[in-house]
N, C-alpha and C positions, 0 to 999 in steps of 0.2 A: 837643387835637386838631390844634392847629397843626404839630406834629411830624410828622405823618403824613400822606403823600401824598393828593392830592386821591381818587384812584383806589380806595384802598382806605377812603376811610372809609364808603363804605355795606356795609360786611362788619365793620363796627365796632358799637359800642352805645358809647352814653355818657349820662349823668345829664338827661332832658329839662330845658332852660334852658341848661345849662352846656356845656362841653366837655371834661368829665371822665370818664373813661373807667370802666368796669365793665362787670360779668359780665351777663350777658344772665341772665333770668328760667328758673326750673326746667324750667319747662313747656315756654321756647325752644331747650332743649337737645336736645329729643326730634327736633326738626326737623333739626339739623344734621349732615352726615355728613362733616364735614370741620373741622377742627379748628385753622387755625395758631396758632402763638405763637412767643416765642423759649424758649431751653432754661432760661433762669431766671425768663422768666414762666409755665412750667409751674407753677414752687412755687404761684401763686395758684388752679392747680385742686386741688392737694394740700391748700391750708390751708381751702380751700373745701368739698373732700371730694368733688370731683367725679373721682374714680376709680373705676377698676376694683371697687377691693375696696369700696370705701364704697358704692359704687351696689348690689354683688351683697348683700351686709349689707343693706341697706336693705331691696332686695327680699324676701330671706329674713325680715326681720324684719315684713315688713307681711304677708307670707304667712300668717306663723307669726299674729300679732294677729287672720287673720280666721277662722283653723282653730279659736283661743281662742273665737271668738264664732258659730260654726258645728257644732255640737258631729256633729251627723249627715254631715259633710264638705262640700268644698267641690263643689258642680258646676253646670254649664251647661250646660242642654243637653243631659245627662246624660251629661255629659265632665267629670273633676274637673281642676280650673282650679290650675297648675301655674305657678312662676318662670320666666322665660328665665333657660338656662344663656349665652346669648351674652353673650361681654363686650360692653361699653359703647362701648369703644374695641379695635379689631378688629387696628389696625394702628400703628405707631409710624416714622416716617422724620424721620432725622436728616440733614439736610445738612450739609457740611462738617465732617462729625462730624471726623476729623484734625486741626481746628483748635480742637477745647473739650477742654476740662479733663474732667478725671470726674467731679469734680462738678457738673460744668455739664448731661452729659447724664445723669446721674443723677436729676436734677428731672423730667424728663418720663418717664424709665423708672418711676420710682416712680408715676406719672399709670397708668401699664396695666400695671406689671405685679400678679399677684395672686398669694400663696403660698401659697394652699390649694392642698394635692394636690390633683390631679383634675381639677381646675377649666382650662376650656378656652384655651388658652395663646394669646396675640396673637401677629401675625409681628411681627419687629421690624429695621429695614434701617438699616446703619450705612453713609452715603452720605458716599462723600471720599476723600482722596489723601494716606497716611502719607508719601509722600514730598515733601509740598509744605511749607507752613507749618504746624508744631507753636502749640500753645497759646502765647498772649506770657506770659510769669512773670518778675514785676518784682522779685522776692524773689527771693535765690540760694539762700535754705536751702530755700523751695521747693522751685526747681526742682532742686537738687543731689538731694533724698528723692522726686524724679520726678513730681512734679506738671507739669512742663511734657511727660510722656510723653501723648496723649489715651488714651483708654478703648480706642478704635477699634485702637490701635497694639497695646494690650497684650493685649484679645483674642484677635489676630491671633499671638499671639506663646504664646497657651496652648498645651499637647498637646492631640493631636486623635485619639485613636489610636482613632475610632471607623473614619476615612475608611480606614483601611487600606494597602493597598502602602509599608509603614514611613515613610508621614509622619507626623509627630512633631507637626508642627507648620505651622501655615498660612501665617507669614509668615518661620518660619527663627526657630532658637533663637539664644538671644543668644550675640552674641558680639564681642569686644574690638577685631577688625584689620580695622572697616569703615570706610566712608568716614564716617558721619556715626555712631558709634556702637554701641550693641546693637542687634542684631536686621535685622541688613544682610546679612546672609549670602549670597554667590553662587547667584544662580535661587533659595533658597527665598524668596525676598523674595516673588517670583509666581509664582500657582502657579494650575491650572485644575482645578476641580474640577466632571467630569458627577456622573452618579447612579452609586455605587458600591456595589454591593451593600447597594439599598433605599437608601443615604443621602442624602439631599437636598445638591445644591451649597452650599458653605458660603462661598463668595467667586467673585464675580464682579468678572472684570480687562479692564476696557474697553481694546481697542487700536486702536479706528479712532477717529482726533481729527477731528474737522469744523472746526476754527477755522482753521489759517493754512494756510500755503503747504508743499507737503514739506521745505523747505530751512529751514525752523524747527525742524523735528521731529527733525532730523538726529542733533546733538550731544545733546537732552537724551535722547531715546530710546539711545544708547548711554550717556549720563553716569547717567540713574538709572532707565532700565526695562530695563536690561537688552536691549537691543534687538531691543523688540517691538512697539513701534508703529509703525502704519501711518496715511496720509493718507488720510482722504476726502473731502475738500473739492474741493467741484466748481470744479476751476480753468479759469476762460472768460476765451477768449484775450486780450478787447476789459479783460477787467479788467484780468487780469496788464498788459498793453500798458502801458495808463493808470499804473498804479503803477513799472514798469523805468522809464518817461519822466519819472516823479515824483523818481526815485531816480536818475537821471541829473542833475536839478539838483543834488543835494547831494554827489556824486562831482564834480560841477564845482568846488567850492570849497578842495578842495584835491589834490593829486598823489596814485597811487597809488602805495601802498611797491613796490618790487621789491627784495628779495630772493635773491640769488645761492645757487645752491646747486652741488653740484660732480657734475659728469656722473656716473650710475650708471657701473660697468664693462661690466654686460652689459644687453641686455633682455629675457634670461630671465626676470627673477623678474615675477610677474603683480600684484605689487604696486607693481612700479617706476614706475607714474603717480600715487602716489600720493606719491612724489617731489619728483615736478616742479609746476610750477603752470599750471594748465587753466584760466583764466577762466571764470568761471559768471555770463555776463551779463542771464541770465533768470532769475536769483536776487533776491529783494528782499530783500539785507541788505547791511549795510554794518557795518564797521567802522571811528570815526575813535581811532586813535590820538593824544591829545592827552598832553602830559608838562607836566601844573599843579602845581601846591603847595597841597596838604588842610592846611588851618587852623581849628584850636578858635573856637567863638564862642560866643557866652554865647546861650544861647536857654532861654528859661521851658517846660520839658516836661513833662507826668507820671514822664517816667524820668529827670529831671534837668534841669539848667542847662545844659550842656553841649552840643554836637554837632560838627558839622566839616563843612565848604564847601570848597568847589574853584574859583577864579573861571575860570581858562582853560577848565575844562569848563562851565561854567554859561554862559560865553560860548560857546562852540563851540556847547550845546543850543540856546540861543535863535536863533543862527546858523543852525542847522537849519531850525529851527522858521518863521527868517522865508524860506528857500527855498523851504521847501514851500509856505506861505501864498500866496508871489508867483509860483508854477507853477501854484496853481487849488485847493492843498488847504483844505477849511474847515476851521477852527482847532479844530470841535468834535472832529474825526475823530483831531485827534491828541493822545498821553499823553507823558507826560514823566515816567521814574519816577526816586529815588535812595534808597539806603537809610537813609540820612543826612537827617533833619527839615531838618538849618541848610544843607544845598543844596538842598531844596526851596524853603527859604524864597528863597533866592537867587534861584532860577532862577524862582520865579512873579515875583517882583519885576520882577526884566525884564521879564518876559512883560507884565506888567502897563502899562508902562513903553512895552510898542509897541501897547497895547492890543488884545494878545488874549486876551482875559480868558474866552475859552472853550475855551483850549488847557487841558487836564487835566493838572494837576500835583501829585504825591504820591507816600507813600513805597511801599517792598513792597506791605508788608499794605495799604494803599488798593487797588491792584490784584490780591488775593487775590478770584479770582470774574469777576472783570472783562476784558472783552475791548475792542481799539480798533484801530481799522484801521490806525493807525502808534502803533507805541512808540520814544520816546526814552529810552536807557537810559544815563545818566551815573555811571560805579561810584565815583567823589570820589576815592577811597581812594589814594595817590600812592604813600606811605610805608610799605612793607611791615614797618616797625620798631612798628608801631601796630597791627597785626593781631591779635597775639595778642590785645593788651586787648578789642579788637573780639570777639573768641570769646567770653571772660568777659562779657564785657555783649551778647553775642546781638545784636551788631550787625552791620553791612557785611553784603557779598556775597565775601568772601573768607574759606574755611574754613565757611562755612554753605554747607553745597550746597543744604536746604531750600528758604531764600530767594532761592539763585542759578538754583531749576528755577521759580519759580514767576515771574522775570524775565526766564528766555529764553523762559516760553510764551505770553508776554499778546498778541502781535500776531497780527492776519487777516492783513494786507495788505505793510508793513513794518516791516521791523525792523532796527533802530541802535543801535548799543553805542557809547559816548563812555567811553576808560578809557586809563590809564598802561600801556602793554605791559611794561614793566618791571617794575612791580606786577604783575602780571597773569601772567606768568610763572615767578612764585615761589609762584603756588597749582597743584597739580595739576588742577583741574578748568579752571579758568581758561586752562592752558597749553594744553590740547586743543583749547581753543576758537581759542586764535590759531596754532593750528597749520591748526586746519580753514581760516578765514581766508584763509591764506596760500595755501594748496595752491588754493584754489579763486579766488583772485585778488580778495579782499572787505578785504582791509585796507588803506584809507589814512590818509593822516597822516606819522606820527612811523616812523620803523623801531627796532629791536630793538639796543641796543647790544651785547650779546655773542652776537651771531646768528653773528657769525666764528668764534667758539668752540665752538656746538653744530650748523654745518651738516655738519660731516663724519659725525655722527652718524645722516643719513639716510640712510646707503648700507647699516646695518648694524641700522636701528631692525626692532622687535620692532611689527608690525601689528596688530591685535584690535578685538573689535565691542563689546567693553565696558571701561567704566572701571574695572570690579573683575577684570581679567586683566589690568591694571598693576602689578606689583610695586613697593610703597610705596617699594622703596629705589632704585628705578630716577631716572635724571637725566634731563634737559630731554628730548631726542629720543629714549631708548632704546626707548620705547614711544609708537606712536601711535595713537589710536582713530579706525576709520573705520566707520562703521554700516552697515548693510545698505542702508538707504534710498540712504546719499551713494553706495555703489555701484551700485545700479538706477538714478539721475538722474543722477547726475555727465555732463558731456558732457567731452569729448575732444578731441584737437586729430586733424585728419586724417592727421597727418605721423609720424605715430609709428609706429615699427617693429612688424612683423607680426604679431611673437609677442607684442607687446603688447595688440594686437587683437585675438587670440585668448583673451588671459588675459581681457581684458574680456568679450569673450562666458559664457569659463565664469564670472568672476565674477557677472555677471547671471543667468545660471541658476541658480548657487549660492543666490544670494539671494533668487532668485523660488521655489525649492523651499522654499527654508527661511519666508519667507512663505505657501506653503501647505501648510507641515504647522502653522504657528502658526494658522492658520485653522480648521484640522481639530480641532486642541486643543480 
């Protein structure tokens, strides 16, 4: 019982004397209408028999035993005394379902479901995000036979030719030229489904995010939903204030890049601010461009000996970390993530070293769930010649877009990327991000060595609101993603020619309509 938070041990049983944990008594079961566990200590109400079917068995069976010793029938009252057909367990929710195995959620579905025909069917809600963190699978013969796909993914991915107007399928049939795989398909990824003739909705696709700021939601909403989320987070003034002021220390410590890029020809095109760069100083993000050297180090893992550190970046975080401390921030408030264990280790080291040892430091999946009013996000990775390996071993944040959404979304408040732009430029999803950056005046540090080579490219780049209307064989600027949100927030400089200001207006109605037909959906 020490394992377990103070808070929930009076929702616990365990052995009186000891603090060994068990099943509550038969008869305390009747009481309860709520049920937690995890997905693999379901198996203990399976081996138990505390199911669906074993509970309606039972009852049928004590029925059947008193009709044996009743031979005139049974009644009371002079009503004959009949089983409940309700199941025992009425309802089944899975969290984070996206991130288990099948056979993980398969122990608690075997908990309720029952395969007698007839027999009165539980609801059963598969709660998560297929585009966040997949299952970890430490075996590649596993994962190669698709055990790292979850349950939730591949439901989503059946025929559904009940729902009608020829969809096929709920989450888009597989297919080979997507960003992360099968089953990535443009817009059928999400899909909205009312009541369609009699048929009950079969997915619901939340698009209003409550946690950060809109200027978080920007990039990942065109990078993996397709851009369709929207912010609702109540943003009060006095907070924002407090955090730009917080985020003005840490833009203190070093220059920001500029950038040259070459005068449009005309200001016709309504996209041509999209060009130039607009400083977005009530944004809370930053980007420090740092250019370190990622080196192997021997660290004791479950996935190995193995991992890889960054010092100039792990200097740079702590760096961070100790500006904001000395502006007013409490050390608990802020996260420090890397996908990389042996820069975690680093970077708490330090941390530990100026004694703030309630600064939160861990990898992805530690922040899988988890929210924190400042994230530090250090990407190690230097050496784009190390990437591929990094795909094979389901590491880094470069070429995983799964675990590169679930690190632009963790922050309320703000949010910092600490990363090689050079690296960083040789991944498609990545490049977007230091393009938005740029444009919006968020990257310091380091600049871009072959930025001379691809600026002439913006006079003639191809604009779009999703990352899958990029043409995979497209190069550095030929395509940039800019989302709906970054064009309804974006601010503007007052000097800019008319017809640019006009193009902005229609752009915001464009965008504001198209936000309310996505509401109407």
């Amino acid at each position: 019982s020490t394992t377990v938070s103070g808070k929930m041990l009076p929702f616990t049983v365990t052995i009186p004397g000891s603090d060994t944990f068990t099943l509550p008594s038969p008869a305390a079961w009747t009481k309860f209408r709520v049920v937690i566990c995890t997905c693999m200590d379901a198996h203990i109400l399976y081996r138990a028999q505390i199911t669906n079917y074993a509970i309606r068995t039972k009852r049928q069976c004590f029925l059947s035993y008193l009709r044996s010793k009743t031979p005139i029938g049974l009644n009371f009252g002079g009503s004959e005394v009949t089983c409940s057909k309700e199941p025992f367990f009425s309802h089944l929710f899975v969290d984070e379902a996206g991130q288990a195995t099948e056979p993980e959620v398969l122990c608690p579905m075997s908990v309720v479901l029952d395969p007698l025909p007839g027999e009165q069917k539980v609801e059963i809600a598969l709660i998560g995000d297929p585009r966040q963190l997949s299952p970890r699978i430490y075996s590649e013969t596993a994962a190669m036979h698709g055990l790292g796909r979850s349950f939730m993914e591949r439901i989503l991915k059946r025929p559904v030719d009940c729902i009608g107007r020829g969809e096929s399928h709920i989450l888009g049939p597989d297919t080979l030229n997507s960003l992360d795989g099968p089953g990535s398909s443009l817009l059928d990824l999400i899909r909205y489904y009312a009541k369609i003739d009699g048929q009950e909705q079969l997915t619901i696709f939340l698009t209003e995010n409550y946690r950060g700021h809109p200027s978080f939601l920007m990039m990942p909403s065109a990078l993996f939903y397709y851009d369709r989320l929207r912010s609702a987070k109540n943003l009060g003034l006095d907070s924002l204030s407090y955090w730009i002021e917080r985020l003005r220390s840490v833009e203190a410590l070093t220059n920001r890049v500029e950038l040259a890029v070459e005068a449009p020809a005309s200001c016709e095109d309504n996209m041509n601010m999209y060009r130039q760069v607009h400083r977005q100083d009530k944004w809370p993000i930053h980007f420090r461009a740092v250019k370190g050297k990622d080196t192997s180090v021997s660290l004791d893992t479950f996935t190995g000996t193995d991992s890889w550190q960054n010092s100039e970046e792990a200097d740079t975080a702590v760096e961070i970390v100790d500006a904001l401390i000395q502006s007013g921030v409490a050390p608990i408030k802020i996260g420090v993530m890397s996908p990389f264990r042996g820069q975690v280790v680093a970077i708490r080291k330090r941390c530990r070293a100026k004694h703030y040892h309630d600064v939160n430091v861990g990898t992805i999946e530690n922040f899988q769930g988890v929210e924190q009013d400042v994230i530090i996000l250090s990407l190690t990775r230097s050496n784009p010649a190390f990437v591929e390996n990094d795909v094979k071993r389901r590491m880094g944040l470069f070429g995983m877009p799964k675990q590169a959404n679930v690190a632009l979304t963790r922050a309320e408040n703000l949010f910092i990327v600490i990363g090689n732009p050079e690296s960083m430029w040789e991944d498609q999803l990545w490049r977007q991000w230091l393009l938005f950056c740029f444009r919006n005046g968020l990257w310091y540090g380091e600049g871009l060595e072959e930025w001379d080579s691809v600026k002439s490219g913006f006079n003639d780049a191809n604009f779009v609101e999703m990352l899958e209307q990029v043409d995979d064989e497209s190069n550095d600027t030929d395509s940039v993603v800019v989302s709906t949100m970054e064009k309804i927030h974006r601010v503007h400089s007052t000097d800019e020619c008319k017809s640019e200001e006009i193009g902005l207006n229609v752009q915001k109605a464009s965008a504001e309509g198209m936000l309310a037909r996505i509401c109407h959906d």
